[in-house]
MIKOL-916838 format. One record per residue: residue in three letters; residue number from 1; x, y, z of N, C-alpha, C, O, CB in turn. Coordinates in steps of 0.05 Angstrom, whole numbers, m for minus. Glycine has a CB too. Example, Ala and Ser with C-alpha at 12.3 -4.5 7.8 and 13.67 -1.06 7.14 Angstrom:
+------+------+--------+--------+--------+--------+--------+--------+--------+--------+--------+--------+--------+--------+--------+--------+--------+
! voke ! roza !    n_X !    n_Y !    n_Z !   ca_X !   ca_Y !   ca_Z !    c_X !    c_Y !    c_Z !    o_X !    o_Y !    o_Z !   cb_X !   cb_Y !   cb_Z !
+------+------+--------+--------+--------+--------+--------+--------+--------+--------+--------+--------+--------+--------+--------+--------+--------+
!  ALA !    1 !    264 !   m114 !    156 !    246 !    m90 !    156 !    264 !    m66 !    156 !    285 !    m66 !    169 !    226 !    m89 !    181 !
!  SER !    2 !    257 !    m45 !    142 !    273 !    m21 !    143 !    258 !      1 !    157 !    268 !     23 !    161 !    282 !    m12 !    114 !
+------+------+--------+--------+--------+--------+--------+--------+--------+--------+--------+--------+--------+--------+--------+--------+--------+
//
This chain:
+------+------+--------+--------+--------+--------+--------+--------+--------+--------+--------+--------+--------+--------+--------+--------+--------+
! voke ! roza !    n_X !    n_Y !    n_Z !   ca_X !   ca_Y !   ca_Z !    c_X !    c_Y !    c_Z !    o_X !    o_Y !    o_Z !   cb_X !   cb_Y !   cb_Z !
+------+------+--------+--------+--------+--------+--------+--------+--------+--------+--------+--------+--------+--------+--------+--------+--------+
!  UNK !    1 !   m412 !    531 !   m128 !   m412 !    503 !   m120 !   m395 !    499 !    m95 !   m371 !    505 !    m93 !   m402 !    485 !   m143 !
!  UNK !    2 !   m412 !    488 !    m77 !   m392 !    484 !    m49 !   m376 !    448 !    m47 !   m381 !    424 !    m47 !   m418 !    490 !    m16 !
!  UNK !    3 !   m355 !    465 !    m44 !   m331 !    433 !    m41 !   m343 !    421 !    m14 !   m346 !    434 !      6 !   m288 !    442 !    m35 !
!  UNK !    4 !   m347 !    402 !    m16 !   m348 !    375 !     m1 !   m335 !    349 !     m1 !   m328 !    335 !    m20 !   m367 !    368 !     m5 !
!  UNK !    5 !   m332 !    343 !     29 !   m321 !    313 !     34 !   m337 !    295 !     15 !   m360 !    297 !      8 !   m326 !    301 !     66 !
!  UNK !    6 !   m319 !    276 !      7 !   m343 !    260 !     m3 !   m337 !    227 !     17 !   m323 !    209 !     10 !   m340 !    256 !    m46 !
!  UNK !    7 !   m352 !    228 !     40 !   m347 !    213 !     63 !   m352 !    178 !     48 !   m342 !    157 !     55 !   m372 !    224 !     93 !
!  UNK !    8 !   m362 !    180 !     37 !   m376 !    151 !     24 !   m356 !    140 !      7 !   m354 !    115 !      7 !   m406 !    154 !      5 !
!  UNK !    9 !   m341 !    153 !     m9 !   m312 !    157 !    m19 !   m297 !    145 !    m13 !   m284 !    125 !    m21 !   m301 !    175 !    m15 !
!  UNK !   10 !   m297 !    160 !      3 !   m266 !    159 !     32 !   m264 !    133 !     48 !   m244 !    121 !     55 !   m271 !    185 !     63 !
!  UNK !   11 !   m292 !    127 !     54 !   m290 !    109 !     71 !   m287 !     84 !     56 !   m271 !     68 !     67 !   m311 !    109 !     88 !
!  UNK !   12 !   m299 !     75 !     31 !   m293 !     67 !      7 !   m260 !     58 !     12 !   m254 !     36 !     19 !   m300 !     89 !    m15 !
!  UNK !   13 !   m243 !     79 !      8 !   m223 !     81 !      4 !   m208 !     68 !     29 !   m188 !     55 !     24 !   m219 !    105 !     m4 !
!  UNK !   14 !   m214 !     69 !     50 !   m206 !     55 !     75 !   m213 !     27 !     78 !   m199 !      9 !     86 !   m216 !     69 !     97 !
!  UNK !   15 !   m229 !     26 !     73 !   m238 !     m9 !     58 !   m223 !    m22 !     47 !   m218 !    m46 !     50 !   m258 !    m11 !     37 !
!  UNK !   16 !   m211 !     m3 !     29 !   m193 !    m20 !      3 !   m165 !    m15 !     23 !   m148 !    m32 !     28 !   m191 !      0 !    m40 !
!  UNK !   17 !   m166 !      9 !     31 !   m136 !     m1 !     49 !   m129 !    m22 !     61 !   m109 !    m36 !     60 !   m132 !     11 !     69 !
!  UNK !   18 !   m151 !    m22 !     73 !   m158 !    m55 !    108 !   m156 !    m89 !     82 !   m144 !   m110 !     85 !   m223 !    m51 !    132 !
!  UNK !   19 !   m168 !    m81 !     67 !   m166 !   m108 !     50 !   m135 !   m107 !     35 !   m125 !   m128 !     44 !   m193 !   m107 !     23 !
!  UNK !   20 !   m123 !    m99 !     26 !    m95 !    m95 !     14 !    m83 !   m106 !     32 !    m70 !   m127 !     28 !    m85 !    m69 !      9 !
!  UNK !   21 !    m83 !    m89 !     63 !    m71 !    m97 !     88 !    m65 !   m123 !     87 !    m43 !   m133 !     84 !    m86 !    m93 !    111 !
!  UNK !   22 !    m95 !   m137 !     89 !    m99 !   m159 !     97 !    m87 !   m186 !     73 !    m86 !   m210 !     80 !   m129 !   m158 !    104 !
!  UNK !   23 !    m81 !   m179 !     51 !    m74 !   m189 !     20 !    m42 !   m191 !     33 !    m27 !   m210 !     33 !    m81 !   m163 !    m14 !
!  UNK !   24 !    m38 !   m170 !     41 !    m12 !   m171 !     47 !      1 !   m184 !     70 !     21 !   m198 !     68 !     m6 !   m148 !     48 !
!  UNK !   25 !     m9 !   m181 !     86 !    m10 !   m200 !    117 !     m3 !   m231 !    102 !     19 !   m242 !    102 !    m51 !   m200 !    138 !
!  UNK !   26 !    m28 !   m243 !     91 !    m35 !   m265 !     77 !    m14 !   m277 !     58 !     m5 !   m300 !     60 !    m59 !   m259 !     63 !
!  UNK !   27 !     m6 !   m260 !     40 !     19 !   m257 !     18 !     47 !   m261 !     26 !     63 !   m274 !     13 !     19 !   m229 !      6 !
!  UNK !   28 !     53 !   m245 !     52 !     77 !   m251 !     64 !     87 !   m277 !     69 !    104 !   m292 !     61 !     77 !   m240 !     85 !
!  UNK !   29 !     69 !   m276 !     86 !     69 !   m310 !    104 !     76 !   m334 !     86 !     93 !   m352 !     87 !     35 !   m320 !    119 !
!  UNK !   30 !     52 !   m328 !     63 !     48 !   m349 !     46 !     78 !   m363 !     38 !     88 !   m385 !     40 !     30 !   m338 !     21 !
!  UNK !   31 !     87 !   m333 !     25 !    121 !   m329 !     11 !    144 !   m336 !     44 !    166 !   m348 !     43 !    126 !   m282 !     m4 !
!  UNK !   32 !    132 !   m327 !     64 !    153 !   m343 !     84 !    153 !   m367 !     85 !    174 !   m379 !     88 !    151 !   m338 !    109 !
!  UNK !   33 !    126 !   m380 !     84 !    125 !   m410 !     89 !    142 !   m421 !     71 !    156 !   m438 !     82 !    100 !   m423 !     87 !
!  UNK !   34 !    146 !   m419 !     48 !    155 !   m421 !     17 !    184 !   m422 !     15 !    197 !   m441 !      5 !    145 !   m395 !     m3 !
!  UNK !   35 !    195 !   m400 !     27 !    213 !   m391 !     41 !    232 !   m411 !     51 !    252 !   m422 !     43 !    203 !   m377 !     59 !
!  UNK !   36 !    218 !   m412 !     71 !    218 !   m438 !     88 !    224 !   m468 !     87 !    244 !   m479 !     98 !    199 !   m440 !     94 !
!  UNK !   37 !    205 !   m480 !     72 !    192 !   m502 !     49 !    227 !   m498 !     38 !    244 !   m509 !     52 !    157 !   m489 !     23 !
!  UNK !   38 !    233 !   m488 !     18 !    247 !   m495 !      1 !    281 !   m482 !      1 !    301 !   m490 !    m11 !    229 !   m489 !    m22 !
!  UNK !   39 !    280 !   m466 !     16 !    308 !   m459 !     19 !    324 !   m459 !     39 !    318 !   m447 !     60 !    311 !   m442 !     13 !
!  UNK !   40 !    351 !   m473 !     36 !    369 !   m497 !     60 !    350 !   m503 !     79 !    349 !   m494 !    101 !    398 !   m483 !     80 !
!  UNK !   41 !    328 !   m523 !     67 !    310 !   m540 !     75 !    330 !   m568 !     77 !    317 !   m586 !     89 !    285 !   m540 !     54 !
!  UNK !   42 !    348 !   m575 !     72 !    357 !   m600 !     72 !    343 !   m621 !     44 !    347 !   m645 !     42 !    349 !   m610 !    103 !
!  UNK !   43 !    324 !   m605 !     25 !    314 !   m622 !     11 !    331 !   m626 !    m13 !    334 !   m647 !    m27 !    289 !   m615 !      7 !
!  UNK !   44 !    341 !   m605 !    m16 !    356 !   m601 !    m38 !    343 !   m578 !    m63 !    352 !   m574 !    m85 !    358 !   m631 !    m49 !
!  UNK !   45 !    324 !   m568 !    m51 !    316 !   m545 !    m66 !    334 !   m533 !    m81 !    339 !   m533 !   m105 !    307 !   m527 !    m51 !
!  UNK !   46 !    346 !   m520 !    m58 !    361 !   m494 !    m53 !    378 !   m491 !    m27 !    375 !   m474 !     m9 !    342 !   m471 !    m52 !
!  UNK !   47 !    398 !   m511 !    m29 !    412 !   m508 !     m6 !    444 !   m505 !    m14 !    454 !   m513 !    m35 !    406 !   m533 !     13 !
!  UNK !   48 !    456 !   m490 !      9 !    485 !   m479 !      1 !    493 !   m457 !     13 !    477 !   m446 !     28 !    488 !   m472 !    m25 !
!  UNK !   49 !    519 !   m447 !      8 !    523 !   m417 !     16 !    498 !   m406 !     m1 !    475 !   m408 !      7 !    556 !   m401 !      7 !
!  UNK !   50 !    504 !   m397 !    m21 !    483 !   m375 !    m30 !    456 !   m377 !    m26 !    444 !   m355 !    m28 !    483 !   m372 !    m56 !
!  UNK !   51 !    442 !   m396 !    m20 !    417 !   m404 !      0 !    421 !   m396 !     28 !    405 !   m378 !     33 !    411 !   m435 !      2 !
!  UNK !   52 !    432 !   m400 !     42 !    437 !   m392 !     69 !    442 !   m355 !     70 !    432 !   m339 !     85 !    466 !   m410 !     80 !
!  UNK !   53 !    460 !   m352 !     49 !    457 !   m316 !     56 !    434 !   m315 !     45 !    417 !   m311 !     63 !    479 !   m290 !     42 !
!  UNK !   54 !    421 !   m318 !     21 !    388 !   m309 !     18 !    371 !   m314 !     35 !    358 !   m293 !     41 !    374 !   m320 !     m1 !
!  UNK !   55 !    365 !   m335 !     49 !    350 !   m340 !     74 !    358 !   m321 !     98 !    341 !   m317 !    115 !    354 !   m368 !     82 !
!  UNK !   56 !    384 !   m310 !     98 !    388 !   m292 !    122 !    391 !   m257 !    117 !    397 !   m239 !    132 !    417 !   m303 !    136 !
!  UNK !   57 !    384 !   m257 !     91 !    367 !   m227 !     75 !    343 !   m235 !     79 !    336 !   m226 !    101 !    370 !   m219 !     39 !
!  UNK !   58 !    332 !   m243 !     73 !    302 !   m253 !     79 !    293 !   m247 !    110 !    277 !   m228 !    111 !    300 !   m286 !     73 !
!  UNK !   59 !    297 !   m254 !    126 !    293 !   m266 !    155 !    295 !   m233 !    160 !    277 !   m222 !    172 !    318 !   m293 !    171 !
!  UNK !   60 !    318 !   m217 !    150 !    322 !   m189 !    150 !    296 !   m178 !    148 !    282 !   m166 !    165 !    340 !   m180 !    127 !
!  UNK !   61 !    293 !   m184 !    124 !    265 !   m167 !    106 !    232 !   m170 !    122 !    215 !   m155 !    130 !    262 !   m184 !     68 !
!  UNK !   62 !    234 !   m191 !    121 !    209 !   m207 !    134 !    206 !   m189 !    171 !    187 !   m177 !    182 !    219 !   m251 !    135 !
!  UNK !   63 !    224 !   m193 !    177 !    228 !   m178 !    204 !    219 !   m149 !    210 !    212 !   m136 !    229 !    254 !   m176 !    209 !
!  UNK !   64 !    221 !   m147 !    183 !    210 !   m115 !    189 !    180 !   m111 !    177 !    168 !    m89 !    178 !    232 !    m91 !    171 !
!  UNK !   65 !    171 !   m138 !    166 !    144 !   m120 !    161 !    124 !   m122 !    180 !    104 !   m108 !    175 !    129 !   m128 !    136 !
!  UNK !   66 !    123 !   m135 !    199 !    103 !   m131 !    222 !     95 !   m100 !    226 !     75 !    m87 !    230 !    117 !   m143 !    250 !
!  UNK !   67 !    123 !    m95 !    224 !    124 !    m59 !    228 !    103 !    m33 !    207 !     91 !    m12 !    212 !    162 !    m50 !    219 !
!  UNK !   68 !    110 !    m53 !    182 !    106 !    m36 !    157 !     77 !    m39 !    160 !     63 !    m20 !    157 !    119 !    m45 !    128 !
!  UNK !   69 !     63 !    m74 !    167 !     41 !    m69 !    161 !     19 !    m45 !    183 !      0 !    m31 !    177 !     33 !    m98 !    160 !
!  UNK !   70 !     36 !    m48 !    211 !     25 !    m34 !    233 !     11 !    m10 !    236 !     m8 !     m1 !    249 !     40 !    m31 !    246 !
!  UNK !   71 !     44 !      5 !    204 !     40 !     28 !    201 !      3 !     31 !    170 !    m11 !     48 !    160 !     79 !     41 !    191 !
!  UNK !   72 !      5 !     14 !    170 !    m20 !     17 !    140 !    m36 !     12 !    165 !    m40 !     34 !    176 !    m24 !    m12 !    104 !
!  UNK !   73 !    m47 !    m11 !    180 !    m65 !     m1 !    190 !    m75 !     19 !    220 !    m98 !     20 !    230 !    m72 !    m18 !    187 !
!  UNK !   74 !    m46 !     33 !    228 !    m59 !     59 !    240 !    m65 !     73 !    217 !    m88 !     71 !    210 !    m42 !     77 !    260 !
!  UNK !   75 !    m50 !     85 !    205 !    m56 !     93 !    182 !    m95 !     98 !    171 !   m105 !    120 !    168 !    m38 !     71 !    166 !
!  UNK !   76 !   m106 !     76 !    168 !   m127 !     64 !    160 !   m147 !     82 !    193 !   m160 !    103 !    191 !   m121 !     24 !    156 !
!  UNK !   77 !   m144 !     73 !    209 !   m147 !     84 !    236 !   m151 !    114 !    235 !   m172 !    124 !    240 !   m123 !     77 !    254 !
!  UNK !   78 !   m128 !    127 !    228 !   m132 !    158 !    227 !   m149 !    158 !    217 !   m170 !    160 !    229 !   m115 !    176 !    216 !
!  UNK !   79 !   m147 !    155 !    187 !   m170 !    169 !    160 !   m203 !    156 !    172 !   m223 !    166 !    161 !   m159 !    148 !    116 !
!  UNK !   80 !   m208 !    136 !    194 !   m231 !    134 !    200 !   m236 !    149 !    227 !   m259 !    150 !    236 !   m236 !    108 !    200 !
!  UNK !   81 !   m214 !    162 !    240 !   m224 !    170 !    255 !   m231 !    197 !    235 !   m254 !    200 !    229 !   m209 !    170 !    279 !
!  UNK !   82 !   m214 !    211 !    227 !   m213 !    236 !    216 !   m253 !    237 !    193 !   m270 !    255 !    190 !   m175 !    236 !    194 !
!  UNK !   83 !   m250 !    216 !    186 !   m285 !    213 !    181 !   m296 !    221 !    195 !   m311 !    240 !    188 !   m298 !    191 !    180 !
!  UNK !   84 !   m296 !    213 !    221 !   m315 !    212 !    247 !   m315 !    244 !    259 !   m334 !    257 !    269 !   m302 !    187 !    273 !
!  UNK !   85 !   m296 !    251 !    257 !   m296 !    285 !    255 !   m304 !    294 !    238 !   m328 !    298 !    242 !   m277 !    299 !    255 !
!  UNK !   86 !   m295 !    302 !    213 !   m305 !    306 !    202 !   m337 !    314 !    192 !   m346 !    334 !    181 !   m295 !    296 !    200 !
!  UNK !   87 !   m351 !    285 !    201 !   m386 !    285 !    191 !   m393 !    303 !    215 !   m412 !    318 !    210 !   m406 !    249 !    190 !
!  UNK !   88 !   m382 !    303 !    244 !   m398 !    310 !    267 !   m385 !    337 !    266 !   m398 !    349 !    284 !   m394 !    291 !    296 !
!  UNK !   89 !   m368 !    354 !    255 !   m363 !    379 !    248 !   m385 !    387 !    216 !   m400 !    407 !    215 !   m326 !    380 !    244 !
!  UNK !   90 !   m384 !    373 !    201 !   m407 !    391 !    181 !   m438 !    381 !    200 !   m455 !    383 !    182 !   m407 !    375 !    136 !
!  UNK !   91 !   m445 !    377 !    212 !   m470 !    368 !    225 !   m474 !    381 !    249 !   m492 !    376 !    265 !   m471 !    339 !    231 !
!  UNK !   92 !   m453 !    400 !    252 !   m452 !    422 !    266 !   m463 !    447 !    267 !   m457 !    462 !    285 !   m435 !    425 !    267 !
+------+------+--------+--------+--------+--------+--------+--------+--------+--------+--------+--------+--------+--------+--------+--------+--------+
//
């Protein structure tokens, strides 16, 4: 039995990456707006010292995922390019 890519799979699987991505993109924001909305908002949510350092951990955290998501979708990028080799090397 000869091992094979299973390209239909895979690409499958990059699909679900690009959508997660995008859950996540969506998910962030949502929780920043929220974020936002309710803490040392002046409303009285959640305002105070200990609101103000959470909001400035936050602002921390949030800051860096532009980065994180960047890395999922090159990430996503490789494994489709690496498809694209792949099929045009067994079709060889």
């Amino acid at each position: 039995m000869e091992n094979k890519i299973d390209f239909e799979k895979l690409t499958q699987k990059v699909q679900e990456l690009e959508m997660i991505t995008e859950k996540l993109k969506t998910s962030l924001s949502n929780f920043d707006q929220l974020m936002e909305d309710n803490i040392q908002s002046g409303k009285g949510i959640w305002d105070g010292e200990s609101a103000i350092l959470w909001k400035e951990e936050w602002k921390q955290l949030i800051a860096e995922m532009p980065e994180v998501i960047d890395t999922f979708q090159k990430q996503s990028k490789n494994i489709q390019n690496f498809i694209e080799i792949m099929k045009k090397a067994e079709q060889s």
